[in-house]
C-alpha positions in Angstrom: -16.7 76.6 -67.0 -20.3 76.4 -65.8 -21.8 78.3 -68.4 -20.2 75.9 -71.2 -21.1 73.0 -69.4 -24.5 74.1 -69.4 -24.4 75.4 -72.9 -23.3 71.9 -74.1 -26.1 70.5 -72.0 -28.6 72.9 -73.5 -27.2 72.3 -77.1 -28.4 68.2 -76.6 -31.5 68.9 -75.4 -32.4 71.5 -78.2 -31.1 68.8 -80.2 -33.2 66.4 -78.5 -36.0 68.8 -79.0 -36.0 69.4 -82.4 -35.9 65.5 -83.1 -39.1 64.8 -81.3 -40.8 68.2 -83.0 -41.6 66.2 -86.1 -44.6 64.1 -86.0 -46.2 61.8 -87.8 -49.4 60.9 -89.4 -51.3 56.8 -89.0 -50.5 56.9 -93.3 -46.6 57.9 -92.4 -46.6 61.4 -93.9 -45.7 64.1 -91.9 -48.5 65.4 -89.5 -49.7 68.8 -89.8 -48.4 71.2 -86.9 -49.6 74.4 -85.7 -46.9 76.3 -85.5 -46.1 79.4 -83.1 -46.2 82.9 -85.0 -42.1 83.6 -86.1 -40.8 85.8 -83.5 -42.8 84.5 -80.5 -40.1 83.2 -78.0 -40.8 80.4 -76.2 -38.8 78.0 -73.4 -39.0 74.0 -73.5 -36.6 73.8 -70.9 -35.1 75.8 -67.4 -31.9 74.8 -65.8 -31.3 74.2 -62.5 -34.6 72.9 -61.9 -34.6 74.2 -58.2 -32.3 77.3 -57.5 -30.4 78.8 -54.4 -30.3 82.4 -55.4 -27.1 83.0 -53.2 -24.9 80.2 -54.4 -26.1 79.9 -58.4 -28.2 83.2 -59.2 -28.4 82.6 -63.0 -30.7 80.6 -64.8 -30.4 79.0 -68.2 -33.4 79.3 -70.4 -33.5 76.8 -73.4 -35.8 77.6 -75.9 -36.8 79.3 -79.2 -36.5 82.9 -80.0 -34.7 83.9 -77.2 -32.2 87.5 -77.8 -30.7 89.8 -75.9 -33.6 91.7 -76.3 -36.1 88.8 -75.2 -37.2 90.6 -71.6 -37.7 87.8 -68.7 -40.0 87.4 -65.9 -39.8 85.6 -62.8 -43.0 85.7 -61.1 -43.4 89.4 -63.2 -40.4 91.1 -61.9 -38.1 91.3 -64.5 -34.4 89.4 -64.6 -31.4 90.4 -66.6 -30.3 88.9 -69.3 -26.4 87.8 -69.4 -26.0 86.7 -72.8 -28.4 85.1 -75.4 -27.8 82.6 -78.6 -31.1 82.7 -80.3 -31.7 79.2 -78.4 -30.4 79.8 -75.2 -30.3 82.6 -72.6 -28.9 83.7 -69.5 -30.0 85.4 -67.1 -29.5 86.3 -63.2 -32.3 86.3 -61.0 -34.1 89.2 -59.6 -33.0 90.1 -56.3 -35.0 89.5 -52.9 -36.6 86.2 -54.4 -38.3 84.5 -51.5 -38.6 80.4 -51.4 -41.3 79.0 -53.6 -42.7 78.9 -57.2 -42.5 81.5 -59.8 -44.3 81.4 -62.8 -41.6 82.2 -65.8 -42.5 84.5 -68.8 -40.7 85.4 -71.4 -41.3 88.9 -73.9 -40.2 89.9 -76.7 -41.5 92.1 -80.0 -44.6 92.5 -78.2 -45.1 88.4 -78.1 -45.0 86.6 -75.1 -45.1 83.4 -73.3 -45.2 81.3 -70.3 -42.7 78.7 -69.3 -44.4 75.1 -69.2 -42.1 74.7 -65.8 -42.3 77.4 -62.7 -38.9 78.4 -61.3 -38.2 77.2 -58.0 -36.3 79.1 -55.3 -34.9 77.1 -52.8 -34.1 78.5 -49.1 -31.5 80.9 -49.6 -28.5 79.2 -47.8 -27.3 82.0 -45.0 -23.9 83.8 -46.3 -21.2 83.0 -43.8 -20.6 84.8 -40.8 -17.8 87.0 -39.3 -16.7 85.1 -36.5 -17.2 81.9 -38.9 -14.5 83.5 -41.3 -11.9 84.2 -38.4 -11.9 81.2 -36.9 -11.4 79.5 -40.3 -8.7 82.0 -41.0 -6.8 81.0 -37.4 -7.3 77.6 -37.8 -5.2 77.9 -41.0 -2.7 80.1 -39.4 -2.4 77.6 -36.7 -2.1 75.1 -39.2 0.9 76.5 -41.1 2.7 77.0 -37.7 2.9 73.2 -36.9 3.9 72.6 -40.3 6.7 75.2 -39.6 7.6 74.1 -36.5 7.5 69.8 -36.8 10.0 70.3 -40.1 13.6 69.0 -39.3 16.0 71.4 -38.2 19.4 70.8 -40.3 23.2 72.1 -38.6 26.3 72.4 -40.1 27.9 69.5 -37.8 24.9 67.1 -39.3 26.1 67.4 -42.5 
């Protein structure tokens, strides 16, 4: 459900994008561009903006150019790519990231480029401990057994 949300969310703002990449001259005719080389990938947008590698360890990449063959770099070790559109891409981070900024790269045909935005890792959140996960689980079990025990008792005479 979160990877369609966020695919619907990157869609608009490639959209977006691609509506604002077509400007225009002080006589009204279109402006002359310098265009990237075809094949370059490059990424106008990265999604979350600030990332807890525990809880969310993908990134979405919006962009240009991006395959499943497009190679990514967070702070230049490399992350795997999930799944790619030609627009968009997945991809999970590279484990042991510590908190801080990471300059983002992506490669691909022997082209490459940075990401105007760095990728921020927030504090990784601590995973939950043992004893945390007991007494959750016997405070539900203690939970069920009031339920069990405050339900009305019916008898055949109170029929």
């Amino acid at each position: 459900m979160r990877t369609i949300s966020r695919l619907i969310g990157a869609f608009a703002a490639a959209l977006c994008l691609g509506a604002m990449a077509h400007p225009v001259s002080a006589a009204g005719a279109p402006a002359a561009t310098a265009l990237p080389p075809a094949g370059v990938p490059r990424v106008f947008q990265i999604t979350p903006a600030r990332i807890d590698p525990v809880t969310e360890p993908n990134i979405m990449l919006v962009g240009q150019n991006l395959t499943t063959t497009t190679q990514v770099l967070v702070g230049g070790r490399p992350a795997v790519t999930v799944e790619a559109t030609g627009s968009t891409l997945l991809a999970r981070l590279p484990e042991g990231l510590a908190s801080g900024s990471y300059p983002l790269q992506v490669v691909a045909n022997g082209a490459s480029s940075l990401a105007a935005d760095p990728v921020v890792i927030d504090q990784a959140s601590p995973a939950p401990s043992r004893s945390t996960m007991l007494a959750g689980g016997g405070l539900g079990a203690l939970f069920l057994l009031v339920l069990r025990l405050a339900r009305p008792r019916r008898y055949a005479w109170s029929r």
